[in-house]
Kinemage of the C-alpha trace (Angstrom):
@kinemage 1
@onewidth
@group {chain A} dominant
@subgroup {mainchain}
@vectorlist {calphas} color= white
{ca unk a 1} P 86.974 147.615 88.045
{ca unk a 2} L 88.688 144.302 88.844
{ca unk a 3} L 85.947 142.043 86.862
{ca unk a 4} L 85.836 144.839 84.049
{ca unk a 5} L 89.745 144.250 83.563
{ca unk a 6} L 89.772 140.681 83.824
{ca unk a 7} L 86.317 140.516 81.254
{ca unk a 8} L 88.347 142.832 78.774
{ca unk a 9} L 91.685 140.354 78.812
{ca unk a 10} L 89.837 137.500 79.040
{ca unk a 11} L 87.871 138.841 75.445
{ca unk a 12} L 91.325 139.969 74.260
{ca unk a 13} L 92.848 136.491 74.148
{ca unk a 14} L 89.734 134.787 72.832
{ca unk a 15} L 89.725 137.222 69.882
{ca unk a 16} L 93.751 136.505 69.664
{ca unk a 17} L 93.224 132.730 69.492
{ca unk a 18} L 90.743 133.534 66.567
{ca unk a 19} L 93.153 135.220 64.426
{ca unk a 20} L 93.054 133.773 61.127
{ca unk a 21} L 95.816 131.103 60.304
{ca unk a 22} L 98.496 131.112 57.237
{ca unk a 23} L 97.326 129.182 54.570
{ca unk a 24} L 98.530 128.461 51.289
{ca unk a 25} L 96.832 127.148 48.055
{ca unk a 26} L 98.392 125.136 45.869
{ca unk a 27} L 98.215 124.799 41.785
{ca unk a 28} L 96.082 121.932 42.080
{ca unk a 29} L 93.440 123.290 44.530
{ca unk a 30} L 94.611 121.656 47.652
{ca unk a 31} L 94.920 123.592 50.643
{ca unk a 32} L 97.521 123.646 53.683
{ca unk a 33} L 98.501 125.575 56.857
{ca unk a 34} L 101.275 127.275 57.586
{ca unk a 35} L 101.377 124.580 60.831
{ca unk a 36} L 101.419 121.641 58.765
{ca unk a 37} L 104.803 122.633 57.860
{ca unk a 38} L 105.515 122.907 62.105
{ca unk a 39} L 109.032 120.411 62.918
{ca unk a 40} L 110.474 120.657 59.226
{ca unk a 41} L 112.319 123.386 57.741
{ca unk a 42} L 110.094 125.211 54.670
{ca unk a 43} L 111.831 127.018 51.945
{ca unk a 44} L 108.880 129.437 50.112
{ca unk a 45} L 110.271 130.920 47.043
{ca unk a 46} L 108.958 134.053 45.023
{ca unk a 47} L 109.152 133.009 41.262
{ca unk a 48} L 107.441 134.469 38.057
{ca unk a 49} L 107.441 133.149 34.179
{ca unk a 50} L 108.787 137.085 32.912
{ca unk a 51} L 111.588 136.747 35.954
{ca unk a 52} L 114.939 135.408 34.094
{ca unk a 53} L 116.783 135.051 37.174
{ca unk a 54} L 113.587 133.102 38.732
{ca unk a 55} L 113.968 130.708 35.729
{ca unk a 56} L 117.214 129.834 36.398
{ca unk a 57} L 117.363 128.873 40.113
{ca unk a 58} L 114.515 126.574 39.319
{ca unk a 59} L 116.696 123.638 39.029
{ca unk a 60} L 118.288 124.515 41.918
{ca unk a 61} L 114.594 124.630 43.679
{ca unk a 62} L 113.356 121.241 42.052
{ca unk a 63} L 116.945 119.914 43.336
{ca unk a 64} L 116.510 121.200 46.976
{ca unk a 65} L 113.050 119.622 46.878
{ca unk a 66} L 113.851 116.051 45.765
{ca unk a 67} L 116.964 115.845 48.637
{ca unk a 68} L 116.223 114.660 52.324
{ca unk a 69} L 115.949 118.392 53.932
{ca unk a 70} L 113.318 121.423 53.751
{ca unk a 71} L 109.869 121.199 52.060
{ca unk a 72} L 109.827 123.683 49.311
{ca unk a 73} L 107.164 126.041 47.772
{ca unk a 74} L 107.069 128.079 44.871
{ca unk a 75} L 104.451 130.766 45.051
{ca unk a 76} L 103.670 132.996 41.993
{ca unk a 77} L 103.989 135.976 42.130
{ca unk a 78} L 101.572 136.711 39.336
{ca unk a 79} L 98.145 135.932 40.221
{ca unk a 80} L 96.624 133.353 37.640
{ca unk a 81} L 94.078 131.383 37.614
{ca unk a 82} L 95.003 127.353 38.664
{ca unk a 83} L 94.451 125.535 35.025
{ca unk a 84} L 97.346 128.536 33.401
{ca unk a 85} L 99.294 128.247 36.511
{ca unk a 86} L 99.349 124.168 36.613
{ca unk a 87} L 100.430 124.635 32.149
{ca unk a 88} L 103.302 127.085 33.616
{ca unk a 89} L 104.460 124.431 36.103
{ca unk a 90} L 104.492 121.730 33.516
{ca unk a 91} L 105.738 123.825 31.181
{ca unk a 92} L 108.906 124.705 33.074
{ca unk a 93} L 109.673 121.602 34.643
{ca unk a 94} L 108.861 122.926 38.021
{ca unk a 95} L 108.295 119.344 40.528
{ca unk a 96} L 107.985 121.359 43.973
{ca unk a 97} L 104.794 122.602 44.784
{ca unk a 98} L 103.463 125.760 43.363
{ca unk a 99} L 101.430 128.033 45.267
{ca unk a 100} L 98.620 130.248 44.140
{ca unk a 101} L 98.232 132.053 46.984
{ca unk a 102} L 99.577 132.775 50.424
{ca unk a 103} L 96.829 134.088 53.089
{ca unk a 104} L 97.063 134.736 56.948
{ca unk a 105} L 100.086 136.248 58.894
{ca unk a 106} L 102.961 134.518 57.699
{ca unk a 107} L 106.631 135.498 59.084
{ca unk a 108} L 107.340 137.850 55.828
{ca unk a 109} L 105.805 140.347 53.383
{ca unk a 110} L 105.101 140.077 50.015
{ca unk a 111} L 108.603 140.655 48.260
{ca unk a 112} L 109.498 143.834 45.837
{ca unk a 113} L 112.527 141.964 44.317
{ca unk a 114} L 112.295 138.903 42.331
{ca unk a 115} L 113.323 136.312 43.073
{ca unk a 116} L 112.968 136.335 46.597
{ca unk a 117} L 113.509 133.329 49.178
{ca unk a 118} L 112.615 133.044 52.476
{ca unk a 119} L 113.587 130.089 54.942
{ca unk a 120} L 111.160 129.521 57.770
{ca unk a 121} L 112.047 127.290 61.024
{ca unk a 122} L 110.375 124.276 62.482
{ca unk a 123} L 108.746 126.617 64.844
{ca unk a 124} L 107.155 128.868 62.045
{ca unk a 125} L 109.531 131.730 62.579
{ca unk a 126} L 111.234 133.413 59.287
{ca unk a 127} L 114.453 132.334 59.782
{ca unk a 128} L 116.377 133.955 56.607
{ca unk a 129} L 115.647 136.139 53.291
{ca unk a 130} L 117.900 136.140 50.156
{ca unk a 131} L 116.520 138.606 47.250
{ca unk a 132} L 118.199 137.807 43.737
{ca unk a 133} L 119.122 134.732 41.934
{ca unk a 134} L 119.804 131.580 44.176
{ca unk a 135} L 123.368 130.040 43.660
{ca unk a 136} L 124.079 126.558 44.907
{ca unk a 137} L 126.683 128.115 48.081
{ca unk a 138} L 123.625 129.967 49.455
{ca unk a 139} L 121.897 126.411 49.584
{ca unk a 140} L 125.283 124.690 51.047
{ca unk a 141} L 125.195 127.460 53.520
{ca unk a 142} L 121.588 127.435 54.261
{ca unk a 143} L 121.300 123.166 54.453
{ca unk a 144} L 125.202 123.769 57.143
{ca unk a 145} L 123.482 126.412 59.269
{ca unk a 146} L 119.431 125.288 59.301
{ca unk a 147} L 118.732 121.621 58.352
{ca unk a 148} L 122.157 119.453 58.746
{ca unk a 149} L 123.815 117.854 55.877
{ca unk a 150} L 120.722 115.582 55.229
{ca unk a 151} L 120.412 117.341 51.780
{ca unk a 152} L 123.325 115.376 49.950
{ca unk a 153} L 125.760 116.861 47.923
């Protein structure tokens, strides 16, 4: 019985280390892991075109993304195909990233409110969730409590 247990949790680790990663692909085709992001703070917004409040905390986004602080992603919630989704980002002036598709077990679920941010620590681990319409205080609050005051303003 001893070798049977020690077979079956030997078999169940090996099948846990082959769980499938979180990976993203972006607009342009390129694709990332979840654990490329591992030692920097990632914001991953939920944006789409038809969302008014999504259009206007994507300065805000493009802002974040230029400063010295989190990498940030905007994923789509719509699913469209690359060449329409690249015309949308150009379109609306988006300059971070945009995301066709998240797959793998990332820290979150897919959102039911639009927008919807999530921040996610160096280590991976979902660290915060705001649904609705970004405001500059929730990113002052977010860059004092996560990622220091190397944002600027």
């Amino acid at each position: 019985m001893g070798k049977l247990r020690i077979g079956f949790l030997t078999a169940l680790l090996v099948l846990a280390g082959c769980r499938e990663a979180a990976t993203l692909t972006l607009a342009d085709g390129e694709q990332q892991r979840l654990k490329d992001y591992r030692g920097e703070w990632l914001v991953v917004n939920y944006f789409a075109e038809w969302c008014a409040p999504c259009l206007r905390e994507l300065p805000l986004l493009n802002e974040l993304g230029q400063a010295a602080g989190p990498a940030v992603l905007a994923v789509s919630f719509d699913t469209m195909p690359a060449q329409a989704l690249q015309a949308m980002q150009q379109r609306l002036a988006i300059t971070i990233p945009v995301v066709t598709s998240l797959k793998g077990p990332w820290p979150f679920e897919l959102p039911r409110v639009l927008p919807t941010t999530f921040v996610i620590d160096p280590d991976g681990k979902l660290a915060a969730r705001h649904q609705g319409e970004l405001r500059a205080e929730d990113i002052a609050r977010w860059r004092e409590n996560y990622w220091g005051n190397k944002g600027g303003s």
